[in-house]
C-alpha beads as a LAMMPS data file, in Angstrom:
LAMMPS data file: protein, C-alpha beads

281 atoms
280 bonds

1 atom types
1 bond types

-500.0 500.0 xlo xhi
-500.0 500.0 ylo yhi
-500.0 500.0 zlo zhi

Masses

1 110.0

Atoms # bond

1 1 1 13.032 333.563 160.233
2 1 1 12.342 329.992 161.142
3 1 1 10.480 331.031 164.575
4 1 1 8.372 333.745 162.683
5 1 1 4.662 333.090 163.236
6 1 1 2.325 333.289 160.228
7 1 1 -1.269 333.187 160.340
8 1 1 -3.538 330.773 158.453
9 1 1 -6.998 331.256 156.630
10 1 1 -8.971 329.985 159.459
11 1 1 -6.999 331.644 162.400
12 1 1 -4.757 329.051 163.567
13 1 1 -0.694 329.634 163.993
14 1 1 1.940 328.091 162.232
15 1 1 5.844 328.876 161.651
16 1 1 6.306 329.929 158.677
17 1 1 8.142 327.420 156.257
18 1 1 10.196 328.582 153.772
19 1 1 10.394 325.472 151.660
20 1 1 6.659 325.791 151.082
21 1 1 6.950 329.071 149.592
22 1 1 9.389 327.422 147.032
23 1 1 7.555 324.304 146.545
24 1 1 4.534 326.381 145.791
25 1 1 6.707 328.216 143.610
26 1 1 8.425 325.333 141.675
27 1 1 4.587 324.374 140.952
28 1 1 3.977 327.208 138.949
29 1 1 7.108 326.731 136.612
30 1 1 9.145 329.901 137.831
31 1 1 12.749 328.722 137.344
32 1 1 15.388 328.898 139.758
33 1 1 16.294 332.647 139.320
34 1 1 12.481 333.515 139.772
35 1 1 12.287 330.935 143.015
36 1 1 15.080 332.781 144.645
37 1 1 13.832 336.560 143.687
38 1 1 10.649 335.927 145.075
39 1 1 11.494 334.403 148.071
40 1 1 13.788 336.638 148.889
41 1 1 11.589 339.804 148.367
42 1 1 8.687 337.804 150.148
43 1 1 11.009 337.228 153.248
44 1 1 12.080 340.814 153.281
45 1 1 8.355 341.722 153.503
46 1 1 7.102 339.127 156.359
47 1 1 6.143 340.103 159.701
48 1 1 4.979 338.473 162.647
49 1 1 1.219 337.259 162.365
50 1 1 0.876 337.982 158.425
51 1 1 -2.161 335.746 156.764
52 1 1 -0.766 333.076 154.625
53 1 1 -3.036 334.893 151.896
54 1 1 -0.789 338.244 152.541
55 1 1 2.369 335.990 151.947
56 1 1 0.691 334.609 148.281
57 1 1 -0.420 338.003 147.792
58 1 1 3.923 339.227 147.829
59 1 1 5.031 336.283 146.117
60 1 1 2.330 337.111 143.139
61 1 1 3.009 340.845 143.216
62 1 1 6.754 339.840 142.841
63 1 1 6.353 337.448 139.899
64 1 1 3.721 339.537 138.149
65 1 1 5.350 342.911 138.453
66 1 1 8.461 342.551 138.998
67 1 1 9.207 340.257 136.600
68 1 1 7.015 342.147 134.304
69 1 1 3.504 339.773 134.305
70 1 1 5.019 336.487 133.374
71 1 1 3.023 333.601 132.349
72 1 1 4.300 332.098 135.853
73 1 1 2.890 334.408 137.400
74 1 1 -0.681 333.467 136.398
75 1 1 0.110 329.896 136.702
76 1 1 1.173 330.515 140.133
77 1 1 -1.751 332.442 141.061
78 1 1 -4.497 329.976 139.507
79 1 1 -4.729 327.823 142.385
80 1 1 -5.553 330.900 145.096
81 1 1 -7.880 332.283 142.155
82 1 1 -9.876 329.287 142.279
83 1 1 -10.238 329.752 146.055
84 1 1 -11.180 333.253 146.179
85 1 1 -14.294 332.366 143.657
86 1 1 -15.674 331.034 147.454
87 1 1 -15.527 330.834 150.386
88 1 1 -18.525 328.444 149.751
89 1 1 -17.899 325.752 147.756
90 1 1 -21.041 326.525 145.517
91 1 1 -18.955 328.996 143.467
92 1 1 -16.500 325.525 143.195
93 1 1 -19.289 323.228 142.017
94 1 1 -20.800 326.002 139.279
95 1 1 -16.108 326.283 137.983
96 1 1 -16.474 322.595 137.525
97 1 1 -19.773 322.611 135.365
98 1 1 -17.770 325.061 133.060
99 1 1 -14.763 322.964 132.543
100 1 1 -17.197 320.100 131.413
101 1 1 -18.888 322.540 129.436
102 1 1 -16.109 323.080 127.783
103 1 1 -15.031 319.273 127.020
104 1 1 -18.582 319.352 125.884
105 1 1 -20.887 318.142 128.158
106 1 1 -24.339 319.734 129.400
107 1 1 -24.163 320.872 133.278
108 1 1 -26.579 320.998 135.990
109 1 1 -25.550 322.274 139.507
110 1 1 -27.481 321.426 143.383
111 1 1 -29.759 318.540 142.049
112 1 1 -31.904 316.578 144.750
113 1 1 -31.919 313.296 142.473
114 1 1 -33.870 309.825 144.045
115 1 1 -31.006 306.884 144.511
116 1 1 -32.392 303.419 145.140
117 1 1 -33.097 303.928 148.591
118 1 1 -33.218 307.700 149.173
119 1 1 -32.745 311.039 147.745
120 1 1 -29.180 312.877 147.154
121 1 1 -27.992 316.334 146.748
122 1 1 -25.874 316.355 144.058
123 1 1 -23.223 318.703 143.043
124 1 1 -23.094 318.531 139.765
125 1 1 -24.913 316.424 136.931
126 1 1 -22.826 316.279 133.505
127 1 1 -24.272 314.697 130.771
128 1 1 -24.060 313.722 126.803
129 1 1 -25.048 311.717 124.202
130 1 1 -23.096 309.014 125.564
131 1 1 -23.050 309.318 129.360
132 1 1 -24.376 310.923 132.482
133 1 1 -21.786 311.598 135.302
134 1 1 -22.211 312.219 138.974
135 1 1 -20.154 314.221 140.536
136 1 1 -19.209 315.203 144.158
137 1 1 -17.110 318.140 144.414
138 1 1 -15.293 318.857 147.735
139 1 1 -13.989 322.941 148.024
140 1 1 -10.885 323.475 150.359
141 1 1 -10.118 327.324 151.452
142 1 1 -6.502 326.617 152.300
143 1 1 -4.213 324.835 149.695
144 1 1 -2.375 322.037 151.199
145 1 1 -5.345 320.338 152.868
146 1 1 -6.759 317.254 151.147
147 1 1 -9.747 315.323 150.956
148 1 1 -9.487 312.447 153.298
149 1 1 -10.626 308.936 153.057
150 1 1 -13.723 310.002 155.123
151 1 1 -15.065 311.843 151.887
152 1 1 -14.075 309.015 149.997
153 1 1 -16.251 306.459 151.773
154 1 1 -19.302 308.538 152.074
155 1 1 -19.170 309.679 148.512
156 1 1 -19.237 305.727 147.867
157 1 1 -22.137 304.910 149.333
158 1 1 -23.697 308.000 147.493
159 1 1 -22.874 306.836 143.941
160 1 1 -23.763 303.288 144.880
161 1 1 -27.508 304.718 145.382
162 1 1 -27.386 307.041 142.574
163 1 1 -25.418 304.884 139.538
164 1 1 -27.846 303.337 137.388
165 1 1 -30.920 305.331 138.486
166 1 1 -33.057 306.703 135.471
167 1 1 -33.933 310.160 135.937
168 1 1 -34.980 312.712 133.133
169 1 1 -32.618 314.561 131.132
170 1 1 -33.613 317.432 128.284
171 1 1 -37.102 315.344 128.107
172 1 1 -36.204 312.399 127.912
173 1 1 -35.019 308.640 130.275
174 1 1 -31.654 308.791 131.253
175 1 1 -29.294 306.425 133.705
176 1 1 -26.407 308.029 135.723
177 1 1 -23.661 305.911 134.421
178 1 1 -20.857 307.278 136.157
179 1 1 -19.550 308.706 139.541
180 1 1 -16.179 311.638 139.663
181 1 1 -15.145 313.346 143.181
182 1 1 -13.430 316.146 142.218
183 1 1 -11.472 318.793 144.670
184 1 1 -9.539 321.697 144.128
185 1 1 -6.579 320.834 145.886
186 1 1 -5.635 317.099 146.033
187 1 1 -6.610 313.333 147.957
188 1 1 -4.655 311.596 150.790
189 1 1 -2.756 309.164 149.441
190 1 1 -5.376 306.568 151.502
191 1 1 -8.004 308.050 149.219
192 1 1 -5.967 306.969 145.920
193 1 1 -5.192 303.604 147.409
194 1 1 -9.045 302.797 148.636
195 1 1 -10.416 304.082 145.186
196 1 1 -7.666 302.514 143.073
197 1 1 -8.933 299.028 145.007
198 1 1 -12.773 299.438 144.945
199 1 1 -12.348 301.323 141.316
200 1 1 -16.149 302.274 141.966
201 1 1 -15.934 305.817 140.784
202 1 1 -13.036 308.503 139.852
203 1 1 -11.228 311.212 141.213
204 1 1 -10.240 314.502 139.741
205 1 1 -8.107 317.083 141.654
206 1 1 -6.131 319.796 140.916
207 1 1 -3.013 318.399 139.287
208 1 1 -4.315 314.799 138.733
209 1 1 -4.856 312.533 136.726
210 1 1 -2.716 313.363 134.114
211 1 1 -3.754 315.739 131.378
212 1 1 -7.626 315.395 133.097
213 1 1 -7.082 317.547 136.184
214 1 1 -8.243 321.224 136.816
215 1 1 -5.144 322.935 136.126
216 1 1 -4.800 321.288 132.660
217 1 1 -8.409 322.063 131.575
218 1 1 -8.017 325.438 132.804
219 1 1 -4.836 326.324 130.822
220 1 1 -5.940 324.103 127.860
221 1 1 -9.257 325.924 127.320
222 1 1 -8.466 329.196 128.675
223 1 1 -10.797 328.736 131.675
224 1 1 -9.360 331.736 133.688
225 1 1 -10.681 332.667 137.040
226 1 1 -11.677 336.128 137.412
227 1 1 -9.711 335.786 140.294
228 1 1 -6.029 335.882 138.476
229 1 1 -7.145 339.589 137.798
230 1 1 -4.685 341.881 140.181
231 1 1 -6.720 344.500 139.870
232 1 1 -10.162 342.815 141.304
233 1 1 -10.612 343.264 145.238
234 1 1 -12.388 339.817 146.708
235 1 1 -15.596 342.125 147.466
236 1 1 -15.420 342.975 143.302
237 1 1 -15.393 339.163 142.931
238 1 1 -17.970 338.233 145.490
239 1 1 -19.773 340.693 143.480
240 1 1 -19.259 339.297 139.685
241 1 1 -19.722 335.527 141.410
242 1 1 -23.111 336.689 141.811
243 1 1 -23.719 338.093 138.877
244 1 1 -22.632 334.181 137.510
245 1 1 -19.128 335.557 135.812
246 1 1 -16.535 333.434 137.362
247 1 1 -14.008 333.191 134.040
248 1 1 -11.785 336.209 132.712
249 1 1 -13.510 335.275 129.577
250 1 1 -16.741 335.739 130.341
251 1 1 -15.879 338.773 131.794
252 1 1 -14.430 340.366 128.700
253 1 1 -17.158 338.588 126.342
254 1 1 -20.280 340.729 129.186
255 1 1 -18.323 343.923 130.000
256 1 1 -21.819 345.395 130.511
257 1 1 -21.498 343.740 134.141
258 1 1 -19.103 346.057 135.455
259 1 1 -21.636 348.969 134.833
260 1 1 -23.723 347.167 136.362
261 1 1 -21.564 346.382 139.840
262 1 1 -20.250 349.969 139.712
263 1 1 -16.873 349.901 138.567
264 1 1 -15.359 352.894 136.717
265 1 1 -15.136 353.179 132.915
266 1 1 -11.041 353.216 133.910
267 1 1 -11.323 350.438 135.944
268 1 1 -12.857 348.356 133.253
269 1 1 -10.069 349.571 130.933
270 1 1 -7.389 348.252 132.753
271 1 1 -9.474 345.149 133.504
272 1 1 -9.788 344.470 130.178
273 1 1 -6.282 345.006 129.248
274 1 1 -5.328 342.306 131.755
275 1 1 -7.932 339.966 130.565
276 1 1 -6.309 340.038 127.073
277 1 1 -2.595 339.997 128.682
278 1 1 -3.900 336.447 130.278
279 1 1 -5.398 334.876 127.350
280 1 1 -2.338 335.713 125.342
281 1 1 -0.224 333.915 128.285

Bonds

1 1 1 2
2 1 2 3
3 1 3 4
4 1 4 5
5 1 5 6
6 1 6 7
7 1 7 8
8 1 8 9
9 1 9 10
10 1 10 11
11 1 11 12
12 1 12 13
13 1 13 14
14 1 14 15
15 1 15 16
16 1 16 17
17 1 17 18
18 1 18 19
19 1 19 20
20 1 20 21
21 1 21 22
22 1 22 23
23 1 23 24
24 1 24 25
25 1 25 26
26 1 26 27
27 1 27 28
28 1 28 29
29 1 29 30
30 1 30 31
31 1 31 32
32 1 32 33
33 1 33 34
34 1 34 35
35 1 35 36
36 1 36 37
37 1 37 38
38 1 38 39
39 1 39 40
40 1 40 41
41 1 41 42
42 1 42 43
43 1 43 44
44 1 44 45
45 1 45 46
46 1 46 47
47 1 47 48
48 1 48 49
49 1 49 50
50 1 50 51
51 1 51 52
52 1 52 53
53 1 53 54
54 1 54 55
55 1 55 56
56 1 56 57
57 1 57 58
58 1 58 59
59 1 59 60
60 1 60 61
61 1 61 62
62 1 62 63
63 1 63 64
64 1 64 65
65 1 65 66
66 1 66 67
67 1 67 68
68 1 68 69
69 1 69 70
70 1 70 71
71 1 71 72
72 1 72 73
73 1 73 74
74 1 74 75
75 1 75 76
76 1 76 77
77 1 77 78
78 1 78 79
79 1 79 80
80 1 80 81
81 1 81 82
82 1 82 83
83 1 83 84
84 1 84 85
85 1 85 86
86 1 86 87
87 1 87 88
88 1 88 89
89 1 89 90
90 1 90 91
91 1 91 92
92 1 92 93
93 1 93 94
94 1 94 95
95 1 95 96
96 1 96 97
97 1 97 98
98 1 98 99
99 1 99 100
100 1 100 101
101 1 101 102
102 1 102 103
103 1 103 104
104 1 104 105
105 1 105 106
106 1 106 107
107 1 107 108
108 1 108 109
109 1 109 110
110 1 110 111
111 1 111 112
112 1 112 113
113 1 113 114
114 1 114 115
115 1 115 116
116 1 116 117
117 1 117 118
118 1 118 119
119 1 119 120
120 1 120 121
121 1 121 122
122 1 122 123
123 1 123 124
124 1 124 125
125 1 125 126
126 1 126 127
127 1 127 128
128 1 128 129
129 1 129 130
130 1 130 131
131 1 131 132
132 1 132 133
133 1 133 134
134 1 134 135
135 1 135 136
136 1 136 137
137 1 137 138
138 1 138 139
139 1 139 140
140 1 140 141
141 1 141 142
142 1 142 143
143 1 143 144
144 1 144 145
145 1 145 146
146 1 146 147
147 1 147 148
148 1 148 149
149 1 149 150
150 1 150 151
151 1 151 152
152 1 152 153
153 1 153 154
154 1 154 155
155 1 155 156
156 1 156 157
157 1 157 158
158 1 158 159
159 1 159 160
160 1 160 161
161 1 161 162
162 1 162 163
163 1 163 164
164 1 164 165
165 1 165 166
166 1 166 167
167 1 167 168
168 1 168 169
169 1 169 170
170 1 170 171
171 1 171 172
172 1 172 173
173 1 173 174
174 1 174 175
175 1 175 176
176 1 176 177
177 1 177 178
178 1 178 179
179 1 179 180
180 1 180 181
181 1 181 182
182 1 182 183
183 1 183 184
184 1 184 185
185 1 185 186
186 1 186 187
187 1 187 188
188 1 188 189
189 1 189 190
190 1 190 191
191 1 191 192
192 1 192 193
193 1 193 194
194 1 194 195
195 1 195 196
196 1 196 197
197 1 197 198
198 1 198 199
199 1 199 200
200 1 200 201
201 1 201 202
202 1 202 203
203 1 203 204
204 1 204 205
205 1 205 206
206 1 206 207
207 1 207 208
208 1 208 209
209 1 209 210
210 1 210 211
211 1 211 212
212 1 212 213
213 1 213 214
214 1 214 215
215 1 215 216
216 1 216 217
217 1 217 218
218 1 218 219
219 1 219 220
220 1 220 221
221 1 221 222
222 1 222 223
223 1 223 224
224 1 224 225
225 1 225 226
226 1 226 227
227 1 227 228
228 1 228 229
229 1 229 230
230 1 230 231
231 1 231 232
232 1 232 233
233 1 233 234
234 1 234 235
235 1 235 236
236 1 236 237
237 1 237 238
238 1 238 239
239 1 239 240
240 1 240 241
241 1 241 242
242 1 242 243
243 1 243 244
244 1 244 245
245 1 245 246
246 1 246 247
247 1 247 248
248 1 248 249
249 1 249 250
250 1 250 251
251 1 251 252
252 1 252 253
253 1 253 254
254 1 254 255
255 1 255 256
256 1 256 257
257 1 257 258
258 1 258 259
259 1 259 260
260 1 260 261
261 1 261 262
262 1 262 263
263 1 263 264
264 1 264 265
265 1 265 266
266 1 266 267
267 1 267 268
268 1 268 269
269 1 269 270
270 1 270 271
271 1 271 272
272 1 272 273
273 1 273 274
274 1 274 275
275 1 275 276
276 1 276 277
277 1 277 278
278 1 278 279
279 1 279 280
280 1 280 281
């Protein structure tokens, strides 16, 4: 098993590694009796050259059905769900804009905003009565690679432009008063150390900081990717991405959509059902 060959998101080869499976696993708060039941019916199922998202794909089958859809099993499938919103990171950027939403904040995605010197696409704007955030949001298709301290520096020298700048908000003068980088996976730990030092702007990933980091927000306020739904192909999420529904939510709240994309009335039964089983988890 150690020499078997798996096959990444973006082609390349790499032995498969059991203890990645488990860590991944461990992540999602399946206990020791769940680690060992997957892994053992995802090992059973591997063959040479199967995609890294095949591998997820057994490991969530096991914990959902198997184990009768357990809230681990959603947990551990929250991460990939985020991913699948892509594979552009625009998706990313538009997720991020609702969990602000929903801390209360008013969003605005792919601004071209004047800094001090010159002009900056921004990801996303987030503002409030009280503050107006820049943020730079970096999208990774594959879950264990970070953003390095490459990003870091460049993003630096974008809020230094930016922070302070007056621009125009809901009619009236605003300043950007504060800069976030935000990915969906996690920094280097060069990135925590450079922006713990300079302090010149924040970082949000997916398990950090504490209590502010995606997968808190997204279990906290029920922000649900469409993606956690077994049931939805990726070309049925491409599909609902571009119809802007990108939370099970807002899915269930505008079932008219899936007339509208073509699914069947029993397909949207089911769908539904899920949705519900996830909230309630």
């Amino acid at each position: 098993m150690a020499d078997l060959v798996i096959l990444k998101s973006n082609g390349e080869k790499e032995l498969f590694a059991q203890e990645k499976l488990t860590r991944s696993l461990r992540k999602s708060g399946a206990s020791d009796d769940e680690i060992a039941q997957t892994v053992a019916y995802v090992i059973a199922k591997l063959k040479p050259n199967m995609s890294t998202g095949d591998i997820y794909a057994l490991a969530y089958k096991n914990l959902n059905t198997h184990l009768k859809r357990n809230p681990n099993a959603i947990r551990y499938s929250l991460k990939r769900s985020v991913m699948e919103l892509g594979p552009t990171g625009f998706p990313f950027e538009k997720f991020i804009a609702r969990i602000f939403n929903a801390l209360g904040y008013e969003c605005k995605t792919g601004l071209i905003l004047p800094g001090k010197c010159i002009e900056h696409e921004v990801d996303i704007l987030a503002y409030n009565a009280e503050e107006v955030i820049c943020m730079e949001a970096k999208f990774h298709n594959e879950a264990w690679t970070k953003s390095d301290a490459k990003v870091a520096l460049y993003v630096k020298a974008r809020f230094d432009d930016l922070i302070g700048q007056n621009i125009k908000l809901a009619g009236r003068d605003r300043t950007i008063t504060k800069g976030i980088l935000v990915t969906n996976t996690d920094f280097t730990d060069t990135v925590y150390q450079y922006v713990g030092c300079i302090g010149a702007f924040s970082l949000m990933s997916w398990s950090d900081p504490a209590e502010k980091n995606i997968l808190n927000y997204i279990e906290k306020y029920s922000l649900y990717p469409i993606g956690v739904i077994p049931e939805l192909s990726q070309k049925d999420i491409a599909m609902l991405v571009l119809k802007d529904i990108l939370l099970c939510k807002e899915l269930k709240n505008n079932p008219s959509v899936m007339d509208a994309v073509g699914f069947r009335k029993a397909k949207q039964q089911v769908i539904l059902e899920t949705i519900n089983s996830i909230c309630n988890c």
